[in-house]
N, C-alpha and C positions, 0 to 999 in steps of 0.2 A: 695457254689458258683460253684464248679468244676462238683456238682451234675446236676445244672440248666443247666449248660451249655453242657454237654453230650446230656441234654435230648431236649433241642432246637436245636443241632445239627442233634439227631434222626429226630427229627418229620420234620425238614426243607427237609431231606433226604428221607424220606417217602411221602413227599407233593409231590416233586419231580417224583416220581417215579411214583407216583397216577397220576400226570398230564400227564406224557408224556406218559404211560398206555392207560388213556382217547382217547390225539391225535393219537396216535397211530393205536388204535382200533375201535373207535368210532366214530370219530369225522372225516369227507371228505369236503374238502373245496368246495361251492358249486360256486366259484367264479375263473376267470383267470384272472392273469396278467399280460398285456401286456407288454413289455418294451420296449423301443426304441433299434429295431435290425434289422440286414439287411436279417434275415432270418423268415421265415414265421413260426408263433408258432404254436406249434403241438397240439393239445388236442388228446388221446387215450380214443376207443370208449369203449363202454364193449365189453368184452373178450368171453360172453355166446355165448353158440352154435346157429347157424343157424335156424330156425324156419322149422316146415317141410313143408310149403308152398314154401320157398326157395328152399328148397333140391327136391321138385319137380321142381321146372322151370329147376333146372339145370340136370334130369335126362331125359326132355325132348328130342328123340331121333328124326330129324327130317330127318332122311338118308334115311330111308324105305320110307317116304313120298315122298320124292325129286326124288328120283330113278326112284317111281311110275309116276311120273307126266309128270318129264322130257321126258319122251317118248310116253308122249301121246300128248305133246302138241308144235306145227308147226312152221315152219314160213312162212308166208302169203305175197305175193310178189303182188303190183296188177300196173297192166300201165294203165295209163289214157292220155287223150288227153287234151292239155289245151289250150286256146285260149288264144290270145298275145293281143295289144292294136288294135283296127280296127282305119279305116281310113279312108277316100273317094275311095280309092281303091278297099277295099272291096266292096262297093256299089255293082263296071262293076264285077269284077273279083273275089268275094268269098273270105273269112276268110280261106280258107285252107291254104296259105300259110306261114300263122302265126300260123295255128296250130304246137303244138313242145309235144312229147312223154313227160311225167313224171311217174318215180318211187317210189312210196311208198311200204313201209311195215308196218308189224305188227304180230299176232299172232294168233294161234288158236288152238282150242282143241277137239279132235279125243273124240269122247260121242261113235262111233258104230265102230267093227273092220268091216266093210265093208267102212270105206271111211266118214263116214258123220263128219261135222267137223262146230263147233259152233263158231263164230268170232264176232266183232263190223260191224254192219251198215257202222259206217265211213271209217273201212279198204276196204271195197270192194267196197264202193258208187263209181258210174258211172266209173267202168275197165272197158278197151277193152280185157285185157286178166288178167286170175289170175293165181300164180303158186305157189303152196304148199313143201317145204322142211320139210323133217321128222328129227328127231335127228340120225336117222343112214345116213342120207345126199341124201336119195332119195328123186328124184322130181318128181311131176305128174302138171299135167293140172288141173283147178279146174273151176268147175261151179257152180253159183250161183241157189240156190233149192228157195227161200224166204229170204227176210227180213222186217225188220220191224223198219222204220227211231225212230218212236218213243219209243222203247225202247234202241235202240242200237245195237240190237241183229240181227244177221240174219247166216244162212246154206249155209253150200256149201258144195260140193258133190266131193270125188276124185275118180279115181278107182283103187283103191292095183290090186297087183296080190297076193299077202296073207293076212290074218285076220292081221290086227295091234292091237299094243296096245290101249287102251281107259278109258278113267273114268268113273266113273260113278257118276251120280246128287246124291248129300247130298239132305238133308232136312235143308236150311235156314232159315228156324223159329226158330231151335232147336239150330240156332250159341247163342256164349255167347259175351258179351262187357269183354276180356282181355283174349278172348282165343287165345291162337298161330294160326299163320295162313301163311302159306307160297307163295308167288303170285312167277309164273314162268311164262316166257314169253322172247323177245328176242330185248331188249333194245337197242338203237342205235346200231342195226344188230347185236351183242352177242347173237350169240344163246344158249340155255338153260342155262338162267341165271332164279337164284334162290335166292331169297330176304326173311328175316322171319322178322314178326313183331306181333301184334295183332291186335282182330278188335277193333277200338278206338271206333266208334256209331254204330247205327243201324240206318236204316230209316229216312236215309238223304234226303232231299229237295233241290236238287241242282236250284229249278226253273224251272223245266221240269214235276213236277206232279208225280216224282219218288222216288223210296225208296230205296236207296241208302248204302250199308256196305261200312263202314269207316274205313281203315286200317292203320296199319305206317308201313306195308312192305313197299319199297322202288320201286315204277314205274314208270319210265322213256317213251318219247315215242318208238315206239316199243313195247311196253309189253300191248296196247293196243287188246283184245281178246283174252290177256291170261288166264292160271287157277289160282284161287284164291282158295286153297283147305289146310282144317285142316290136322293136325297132324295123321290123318288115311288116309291118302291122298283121301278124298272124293271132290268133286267138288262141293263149297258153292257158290263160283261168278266165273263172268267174267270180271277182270278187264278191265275197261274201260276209268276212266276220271281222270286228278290231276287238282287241282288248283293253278294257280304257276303265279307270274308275269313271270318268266324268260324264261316259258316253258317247265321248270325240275321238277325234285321230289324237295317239301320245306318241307316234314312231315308225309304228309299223302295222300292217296290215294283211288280212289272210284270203288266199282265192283258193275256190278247187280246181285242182290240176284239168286241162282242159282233155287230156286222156280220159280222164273221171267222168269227167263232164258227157263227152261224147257219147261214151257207152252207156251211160245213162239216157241217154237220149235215144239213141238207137234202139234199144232195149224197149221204151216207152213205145216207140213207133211200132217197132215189129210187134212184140210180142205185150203189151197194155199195160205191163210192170215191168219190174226191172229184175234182171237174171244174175243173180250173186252166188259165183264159184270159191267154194274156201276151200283151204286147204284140212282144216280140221285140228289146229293144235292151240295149244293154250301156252303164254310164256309167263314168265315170273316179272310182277311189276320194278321197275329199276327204283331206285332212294327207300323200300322196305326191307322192315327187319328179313324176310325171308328172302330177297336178293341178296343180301348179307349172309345170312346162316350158308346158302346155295353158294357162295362164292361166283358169282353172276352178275356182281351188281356194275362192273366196268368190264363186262367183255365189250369185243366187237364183234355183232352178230345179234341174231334172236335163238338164245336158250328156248327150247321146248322139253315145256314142265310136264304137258302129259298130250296124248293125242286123246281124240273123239273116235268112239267106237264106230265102224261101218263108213269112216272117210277116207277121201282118200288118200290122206299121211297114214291112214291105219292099214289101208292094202297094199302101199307101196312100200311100207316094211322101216317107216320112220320110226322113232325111238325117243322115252326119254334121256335127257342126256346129249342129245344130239344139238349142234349148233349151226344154224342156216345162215351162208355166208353170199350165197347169191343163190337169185331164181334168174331164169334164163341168163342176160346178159348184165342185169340189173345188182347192181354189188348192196350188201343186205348190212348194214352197221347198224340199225335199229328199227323197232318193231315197227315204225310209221313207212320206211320203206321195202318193210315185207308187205304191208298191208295198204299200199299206197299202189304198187305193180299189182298185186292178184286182184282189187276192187276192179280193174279194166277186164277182165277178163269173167268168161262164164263157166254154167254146172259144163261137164265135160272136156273141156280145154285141158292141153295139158303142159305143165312146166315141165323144166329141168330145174331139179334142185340141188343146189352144192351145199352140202354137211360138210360138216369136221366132228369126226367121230372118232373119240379118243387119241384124238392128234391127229389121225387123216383123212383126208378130205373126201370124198365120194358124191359123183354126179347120180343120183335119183328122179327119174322120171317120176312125177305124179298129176292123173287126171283130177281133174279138182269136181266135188261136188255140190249139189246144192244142199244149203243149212239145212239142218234138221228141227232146230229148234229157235227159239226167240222169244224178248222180254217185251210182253204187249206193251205199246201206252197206257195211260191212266191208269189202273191200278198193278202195274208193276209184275204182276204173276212171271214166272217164266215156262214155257208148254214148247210140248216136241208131240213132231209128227208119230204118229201113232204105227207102230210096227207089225208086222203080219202074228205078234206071237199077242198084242196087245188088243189088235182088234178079234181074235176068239176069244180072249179072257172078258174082256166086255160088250161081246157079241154086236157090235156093229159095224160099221162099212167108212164110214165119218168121223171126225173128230182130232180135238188135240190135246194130249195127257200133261195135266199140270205136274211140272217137274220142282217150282220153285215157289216159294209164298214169301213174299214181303212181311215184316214181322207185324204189322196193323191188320195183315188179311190171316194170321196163326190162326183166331179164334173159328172160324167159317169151316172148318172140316177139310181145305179145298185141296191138298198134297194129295197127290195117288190118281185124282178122278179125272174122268175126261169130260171137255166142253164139248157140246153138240150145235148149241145154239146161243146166238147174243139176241137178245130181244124175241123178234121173231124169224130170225136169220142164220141157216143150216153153216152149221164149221165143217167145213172139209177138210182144212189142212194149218199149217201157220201162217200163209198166205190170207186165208179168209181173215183168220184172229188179229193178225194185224191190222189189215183195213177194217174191219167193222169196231176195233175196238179205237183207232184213228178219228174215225168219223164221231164216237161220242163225247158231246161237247163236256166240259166241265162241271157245266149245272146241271146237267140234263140229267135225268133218272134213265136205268137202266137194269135188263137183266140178264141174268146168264142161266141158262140149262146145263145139268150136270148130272153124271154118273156114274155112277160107285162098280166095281168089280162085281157084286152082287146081282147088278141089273136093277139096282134103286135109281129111279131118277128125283131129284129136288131140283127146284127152280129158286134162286137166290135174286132178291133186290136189292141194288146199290145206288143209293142218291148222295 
């Protein structure tokens, strides 16, 4: 009995030991619990080292680029004149009196050490003067060389008396989605402030036909026409827009691709405007009923709904029906990266375009041309370059044929006719009607010449 008993005492001691062995060793409770406490329970994470994906972000050094930048890039001072409420007064005695000075700013980026300096449209739109501040605190006078409302972009001109610093254009095709990217610029008047983030998209569609880098550096306004430049301090955008109820930075923020940018700018220098090759096709907007009916509404690609007569997707033998999967090297998943690659490019140039037409795929060479048509400012009309069949039916050599009327402008006669003239200023083409229709302010009275198939001309005023 004293035997049994030893030996059940062994083996209950051995079970023991085997068990708590097990837990010990083997066994990790795959579950927590909570208990009613006033402090917040802790779970420890694992202990293993860092990945070397980690251990790079943190070795990223962004000083050399900062240093780089900050002194190439401005601040942009511009006074404009604004008009007050009018009144019966105005009538005998002129709006001048309610004219009152306003100050804005914003930013900009020295691209040539002779002075040339790349900014927003919107910072410099209608100055009476503009003044440029450098990071060492010099000021100079600055004059407007071109801009260009529809991208944002536009040049202005100072003159150092030494070579300054400058950046110089990256290649923004070559950005990546979660590469570092540091936006510098001079946010409610701080000058050289410096914000890092990455680019969140590519080829944003803010509603404007633009292709847009999406970042979560931090821009406020002010930092409007600043640099948007990687980790080698190259120059990828030009910060330009946030989308904010409040007005502020909520996330994220928008530049133009410095591809964009560039060509815009070159364009200005060469040639005094800017040279915009299209392809010529129209797509089906995506979330409407008619992306739905089209079964179109989650392809990958741009559906083309219809081409433009006499372009060049109409000589290259493009089609509806047809879906654009890349242009040159440039892979095509949505319309902001079709139209985000061909804005770099001019009338002439010619892509390679990849279709998928009815399942297979075909490489289409197309020279791209210049627009034919366009929807002025201010009052909205839309008008195309007038065609050799159009200038015998209305016997002149000039002009641009109203194609479209905003439904406030129905009542005016104005569909069919062609403008010759805005005020006292000959229309040549959509080029002219653009700028001259640009240039008139909001208050200002204005008029346009017109005429009918007939050979009737009316002159029409609009205040």
């Amino acid at each position: 009995m004293k035997n049994i008993a030893t030996l059940f005492l062994v083996a209950l001691f051995a079970g023991a030991i085997t068990l708590g062995s097990y837990l010990l060793f083997f066994d990790s409770p795959d579950s927590t619990v909570v208990t009613s406490s006033s402090e917040m329970p802790v779970i420890t994470t694992s202990g293993s080292p860092s990945s070397l994906a980690n251990k790079a972000i943190e070795d990223v050094d962004f000083t050399i680029a900062a240093e780089k930048t900050v002194n190439a890039v401005v601040h942009v001072k511009n006074l404009t004149i604004s008009k007050g409420s009018t009144s019966i007064f105005d009538f005998f005695y002129g709006s001048e009196g309610n004219s009152r000075p306003q100050l804005g700013s914003g930013s900009g980026v020295i691209i040539s050490p002779d002075g040339y300096i790349v900014t927003n449209n919107h910072v410099i739109d209608k100055a009476k003067e503009l003044h440029v501040t450098l990071n060492n605190n010099g000021s100079y006078e600055a004059t407007v060389v071109g801009a260009d409302p529809a991208t944002d972009i536009a040049l202005i001109k100072i003159e150092p008396e030494q070579p300054l610093p400058y950046l110089a254009f990256g290649d923004s095709d070559n950005t990546k989605i979660g590469e570092w990217v540091l936006a510098v610029g001079n946010p409610f008047n701080l000058t050289s402030t410096v914000t890092a983030g990455i680019v969140s998209a590519k080829a944003r569609n803010l509603g404007r036909n633009q292709s847009f880098l999406q970042t979560d550096a931090a821009v406020n306004p002010g930092n409007s026409g600043g640099a948007l430049v990687n980790t080698n301090g190259d120059l990828i955008g030009i910060n330009t827009a946030i989308t904010s109820q409040t007005g502020s930075y909520v996330g994220y923020s928008f530049a133009v691709p410095s591809n964009l940018a560039k060509k815009v700018i070159e364009d200005i220098m060469e040639f005094g405007n800017v040279q915009k090759g299209i392809l010529g096709i129209t797509t089906v907007r995506l979330n409407t009923q008619q992306a739905f009916d089209k079964g179109v509404n989650e392809i990958d690609g741009v559906y083309i709904d219809s081409i433009e007569d006499e372009s060049g997707a109409d000589d290259a033998g493009l089609q509806t029906g047809d879906v654009i999967k890349k242009v040159d090297d440039i892979r095509v998943r949505r319309f902001g990266d079709l139209t985000g690659y061909v804005s770099t490019k001019r009338p002439g140039d010619k892509v390679e375009v990849t279709i998928n037409r009815k399942g297979r795929n075909i490489v289409v060479p197309v020279v791209l041309k210049k627009r034919q048509s366009a929807i002025v400012p201010g009052i909205g009309i839309e008008v195309r370059n007038l065609s050799d069949s159009d200038k015998r039916t209305f016997k002149v050599k000039n002009g641009v044929k109203i194609t479209g009327v905003p439904e406030r402008y129905q009542g005016y006669g104005l569909d069919g006719k062609v403008v010759i003239q805005i005020d006292d200023e000959i229309v040549r083409n959509i080029d002219d009607a653009n700028r001259l229709f640009s240039d008139i302010s909001r208050y200002e009275r204005f008029s346009i010449t017109l005429i009918d198939d007939e050979g009737e001309r009316e002159r029409l005023i609009f205040q």
